[in-house]
ROSE-4610 file (N, C-alpha, C; in Angstrom, 1 decimal, always signed):
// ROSE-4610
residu = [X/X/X/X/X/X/X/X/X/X/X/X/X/X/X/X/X/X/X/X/X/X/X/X/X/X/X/X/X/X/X/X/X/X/X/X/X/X/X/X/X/X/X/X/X/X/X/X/X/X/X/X/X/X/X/X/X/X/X/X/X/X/X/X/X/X/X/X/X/X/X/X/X/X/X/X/X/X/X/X/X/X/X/X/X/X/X/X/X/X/X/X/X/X/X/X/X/X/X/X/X/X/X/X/X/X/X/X/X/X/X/X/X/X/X/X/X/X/X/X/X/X/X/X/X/X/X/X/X/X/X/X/X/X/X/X/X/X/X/X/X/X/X/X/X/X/X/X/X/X/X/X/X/X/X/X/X/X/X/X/X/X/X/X/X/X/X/X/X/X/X/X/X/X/X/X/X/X/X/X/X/X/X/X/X/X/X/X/X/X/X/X/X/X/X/X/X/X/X/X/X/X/X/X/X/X/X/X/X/X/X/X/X/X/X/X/X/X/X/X/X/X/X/X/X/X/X/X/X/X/X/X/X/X/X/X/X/X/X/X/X/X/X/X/X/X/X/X/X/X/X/X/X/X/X/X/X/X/X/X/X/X/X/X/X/X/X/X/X/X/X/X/X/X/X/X/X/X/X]
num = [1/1/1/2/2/2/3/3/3/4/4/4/5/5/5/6/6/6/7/7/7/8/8/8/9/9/9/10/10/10/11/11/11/12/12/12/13/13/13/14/14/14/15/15/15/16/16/16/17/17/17/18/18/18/19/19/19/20/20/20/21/21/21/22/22/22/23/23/23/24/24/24/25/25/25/26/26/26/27/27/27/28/28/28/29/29/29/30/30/30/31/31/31/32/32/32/33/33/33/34/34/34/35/35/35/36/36/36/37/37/37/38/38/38/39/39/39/40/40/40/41/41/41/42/42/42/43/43/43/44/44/44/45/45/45/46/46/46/47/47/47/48/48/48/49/49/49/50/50/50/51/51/51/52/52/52/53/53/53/54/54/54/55/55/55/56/56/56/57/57/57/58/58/58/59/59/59/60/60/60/61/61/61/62/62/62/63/63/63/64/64/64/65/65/65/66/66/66/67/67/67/68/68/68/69/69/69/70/70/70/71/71/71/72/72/72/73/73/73/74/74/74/75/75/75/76/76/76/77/77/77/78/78/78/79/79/79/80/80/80/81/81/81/82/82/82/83/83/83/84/84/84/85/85/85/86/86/86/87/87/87/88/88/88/89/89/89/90/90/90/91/91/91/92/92/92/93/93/93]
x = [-50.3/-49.3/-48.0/-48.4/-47.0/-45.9/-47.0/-46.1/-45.1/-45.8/-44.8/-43.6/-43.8/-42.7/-41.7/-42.1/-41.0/-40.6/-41.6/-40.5/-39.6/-40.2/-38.7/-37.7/-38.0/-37.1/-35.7/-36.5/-35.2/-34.7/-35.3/-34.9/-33.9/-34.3/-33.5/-31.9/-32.1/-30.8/-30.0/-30.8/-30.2/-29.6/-30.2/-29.1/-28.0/-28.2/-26.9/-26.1/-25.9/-25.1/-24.7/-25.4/-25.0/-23.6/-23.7/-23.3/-22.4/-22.2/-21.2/-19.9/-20.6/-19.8/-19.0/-20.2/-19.8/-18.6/-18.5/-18.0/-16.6/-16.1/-14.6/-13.9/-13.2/-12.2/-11.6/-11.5/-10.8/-9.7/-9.1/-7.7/-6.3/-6.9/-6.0/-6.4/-6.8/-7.0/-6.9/-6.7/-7.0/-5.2/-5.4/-3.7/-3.8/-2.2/-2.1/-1.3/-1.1/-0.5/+0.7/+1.7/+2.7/+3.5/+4.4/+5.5/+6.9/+7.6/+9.2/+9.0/+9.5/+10.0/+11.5/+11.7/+12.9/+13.3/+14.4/+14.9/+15.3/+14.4/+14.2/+12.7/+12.5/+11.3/+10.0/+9.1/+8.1/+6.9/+7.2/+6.3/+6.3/+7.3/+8.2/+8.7/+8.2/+8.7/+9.7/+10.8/+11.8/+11.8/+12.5/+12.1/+12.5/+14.0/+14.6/+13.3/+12.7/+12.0/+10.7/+10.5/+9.3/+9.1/+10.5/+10.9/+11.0/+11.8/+11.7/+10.6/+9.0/+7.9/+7.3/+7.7/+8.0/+8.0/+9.3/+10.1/+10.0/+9.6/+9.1/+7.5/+7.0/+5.7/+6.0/+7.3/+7.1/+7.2/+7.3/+6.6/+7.9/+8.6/+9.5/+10.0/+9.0/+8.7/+8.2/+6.9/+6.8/+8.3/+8.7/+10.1/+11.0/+11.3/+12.5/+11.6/+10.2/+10.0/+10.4/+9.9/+10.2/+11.4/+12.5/+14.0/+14.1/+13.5/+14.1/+13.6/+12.6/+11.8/+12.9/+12.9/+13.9/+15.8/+16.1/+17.5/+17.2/+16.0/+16.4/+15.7/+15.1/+15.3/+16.3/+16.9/+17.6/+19.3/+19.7/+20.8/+22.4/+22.2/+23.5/+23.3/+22.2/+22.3/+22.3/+23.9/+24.4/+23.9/+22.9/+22.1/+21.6/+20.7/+19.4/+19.7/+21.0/+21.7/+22.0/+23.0/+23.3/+22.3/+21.3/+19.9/+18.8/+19.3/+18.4/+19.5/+20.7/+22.0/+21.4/+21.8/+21.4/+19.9/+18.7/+17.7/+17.6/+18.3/+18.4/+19.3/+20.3/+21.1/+20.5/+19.8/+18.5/+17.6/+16.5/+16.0/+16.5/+17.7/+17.9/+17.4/+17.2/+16.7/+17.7]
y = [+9.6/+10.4/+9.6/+8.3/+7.3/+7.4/+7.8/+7.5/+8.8/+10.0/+11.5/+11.0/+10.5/+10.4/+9.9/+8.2/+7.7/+8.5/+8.9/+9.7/+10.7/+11.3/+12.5/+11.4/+10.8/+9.7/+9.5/+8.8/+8.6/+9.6/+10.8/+11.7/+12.5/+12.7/+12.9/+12.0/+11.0/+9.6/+10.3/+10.3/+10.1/+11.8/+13.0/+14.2/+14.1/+13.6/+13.1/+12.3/+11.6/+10.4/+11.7/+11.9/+13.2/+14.3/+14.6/+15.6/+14.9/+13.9/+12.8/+13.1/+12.6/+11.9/+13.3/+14.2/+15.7/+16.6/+16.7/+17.4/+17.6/+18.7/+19.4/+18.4/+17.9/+17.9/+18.9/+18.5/+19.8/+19.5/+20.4/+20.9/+19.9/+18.6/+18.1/+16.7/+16.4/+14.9/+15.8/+17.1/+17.0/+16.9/+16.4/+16.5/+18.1/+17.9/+19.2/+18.4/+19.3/+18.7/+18.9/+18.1/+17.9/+18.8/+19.2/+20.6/+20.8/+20.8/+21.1/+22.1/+22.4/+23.4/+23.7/+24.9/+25.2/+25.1/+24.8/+24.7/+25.6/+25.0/+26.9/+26.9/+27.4/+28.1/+28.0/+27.5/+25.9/+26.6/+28.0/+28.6/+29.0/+28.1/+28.8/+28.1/+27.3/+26.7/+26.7/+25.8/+25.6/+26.3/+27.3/+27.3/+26.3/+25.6/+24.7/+23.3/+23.1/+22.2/+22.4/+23.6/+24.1/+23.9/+24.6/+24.6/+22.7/+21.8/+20.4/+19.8/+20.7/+20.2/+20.3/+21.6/+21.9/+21.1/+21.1/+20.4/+19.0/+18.2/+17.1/+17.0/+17.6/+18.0/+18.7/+18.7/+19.7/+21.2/+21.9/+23.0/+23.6/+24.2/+25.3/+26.3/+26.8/+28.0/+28.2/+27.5/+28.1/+27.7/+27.0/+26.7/+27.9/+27.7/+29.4/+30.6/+30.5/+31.7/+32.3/+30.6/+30.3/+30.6/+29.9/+30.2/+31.8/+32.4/+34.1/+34.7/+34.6/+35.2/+35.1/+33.7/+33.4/+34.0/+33.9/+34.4/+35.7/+36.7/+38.1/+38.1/+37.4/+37.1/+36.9/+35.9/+35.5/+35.2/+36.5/+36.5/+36.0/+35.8/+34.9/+33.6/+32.8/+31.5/+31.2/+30.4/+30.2/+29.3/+28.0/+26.7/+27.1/+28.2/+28.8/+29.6/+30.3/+30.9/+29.3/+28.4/+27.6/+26.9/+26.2/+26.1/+26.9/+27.6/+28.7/+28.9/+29.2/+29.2/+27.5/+26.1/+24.8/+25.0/+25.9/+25.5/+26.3/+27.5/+28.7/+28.2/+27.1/+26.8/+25.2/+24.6/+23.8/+23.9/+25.0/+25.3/+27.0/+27.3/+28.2/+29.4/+29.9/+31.2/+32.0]
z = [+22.8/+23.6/+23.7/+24.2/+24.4/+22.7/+21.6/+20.7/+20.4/+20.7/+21.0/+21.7/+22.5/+24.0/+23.2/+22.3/+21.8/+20.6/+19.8/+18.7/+19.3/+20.1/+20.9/+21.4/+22.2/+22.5/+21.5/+20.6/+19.4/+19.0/+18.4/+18.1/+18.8/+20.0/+21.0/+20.9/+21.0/+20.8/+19.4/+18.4/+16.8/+17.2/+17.5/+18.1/+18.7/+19.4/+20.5/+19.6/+19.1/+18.4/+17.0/+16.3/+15.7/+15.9/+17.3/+17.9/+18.6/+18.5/+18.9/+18.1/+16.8/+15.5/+14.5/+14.7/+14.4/+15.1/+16.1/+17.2/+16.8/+17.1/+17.0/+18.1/+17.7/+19.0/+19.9/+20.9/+22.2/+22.0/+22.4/+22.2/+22.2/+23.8/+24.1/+23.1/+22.4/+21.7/+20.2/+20.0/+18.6/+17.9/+16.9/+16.5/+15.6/+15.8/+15.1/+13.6/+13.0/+11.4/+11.4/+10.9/+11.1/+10.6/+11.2/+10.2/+11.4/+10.6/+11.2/+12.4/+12.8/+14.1/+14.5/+14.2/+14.4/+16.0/+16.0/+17.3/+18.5/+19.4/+20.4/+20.1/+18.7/+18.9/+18.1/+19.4/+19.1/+18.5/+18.2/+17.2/+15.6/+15.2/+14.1/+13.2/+12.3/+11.2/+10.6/+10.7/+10.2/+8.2/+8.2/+6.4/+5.5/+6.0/+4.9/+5.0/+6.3/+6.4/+5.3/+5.6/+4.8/+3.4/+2.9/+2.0/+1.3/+2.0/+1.6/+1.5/+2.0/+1.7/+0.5/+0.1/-1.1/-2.8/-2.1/-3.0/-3.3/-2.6/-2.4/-2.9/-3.2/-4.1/-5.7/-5.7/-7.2/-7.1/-6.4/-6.3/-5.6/-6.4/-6.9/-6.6/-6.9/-6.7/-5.8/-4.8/-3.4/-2.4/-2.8/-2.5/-1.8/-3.5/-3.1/-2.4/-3.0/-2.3/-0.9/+0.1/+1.4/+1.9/+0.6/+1.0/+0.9/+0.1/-0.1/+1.0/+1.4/+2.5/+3.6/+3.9/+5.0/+5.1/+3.7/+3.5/+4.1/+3.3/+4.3/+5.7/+6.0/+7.6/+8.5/+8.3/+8.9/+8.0/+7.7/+6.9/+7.0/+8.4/+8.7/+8.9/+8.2/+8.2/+7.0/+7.1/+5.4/+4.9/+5.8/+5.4/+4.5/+4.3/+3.8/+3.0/+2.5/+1.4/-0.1/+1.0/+0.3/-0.6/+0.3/+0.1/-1.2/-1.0/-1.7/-3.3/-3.5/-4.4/-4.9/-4.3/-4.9/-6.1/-5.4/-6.0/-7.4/-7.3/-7.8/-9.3/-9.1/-10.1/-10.3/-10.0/-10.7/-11.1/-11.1/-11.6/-12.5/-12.5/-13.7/-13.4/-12.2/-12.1/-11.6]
C-alpha cells in the first residue's frame, strides 16, 4: 500500500511540473509579437510598417499588396501612394 501512495505521489509531482512547463501564459506576462502601430490607433497596423516587413524579407508582392489595400483605404495619405509608386517602379509592375 505504502508503495501506491508513493507512486501517486510522484506522479502526482511529475503532473504538476508538466502543467507547469506546458501552460499558456496569462494575458499579463504573455508578450505579444512585435508590429508597428499606427498612431492614435493601438489596434491598427501601420501599413508602410507592414509593408517594410515585407520588404525586408523579399517579399514583394505581399508588399504592395499591403500598400494597395491601404492606398484605397486611406486615400489621402500620400506616404502610402509614394510608397506604393517607389515599389511599383522597382519591381516593374
Amino acid at each position: 500500500m505504502g508503495k501506491i501512495i508513493a507512486i501517486a505521489a510522484v506522479l502526482l509531482v511529475v503532473l504538476l511540473l508538466l502543467l507547469l512547463v506546458f501552460r499558456k501564459p496569462s494575458g499579463k506576462t504573455q508578450k505579444a509579437a512585435p508590429r508597428a502601430i499606427a498612431k492614435g490607433k493601438s489596434n491598427e497596423a501601420d501599413p508602410l510598417a507592414e509593408a517594410d516587413v515585407y520588404l525586408a524579407y523579399g517579399r514583394e508582392k505581399q508588399a504592395m499588396e499591403i500598400l494597395e489595400q491601404a492606398s484605397r483605404k486611406y486615400p489621402d495619405r500620400q506616404d502610402i501612394a509614394d510608397r506604393l509608386a517607389e515599389l511599383k517602379q522597382k519591381t516593374k509592375r
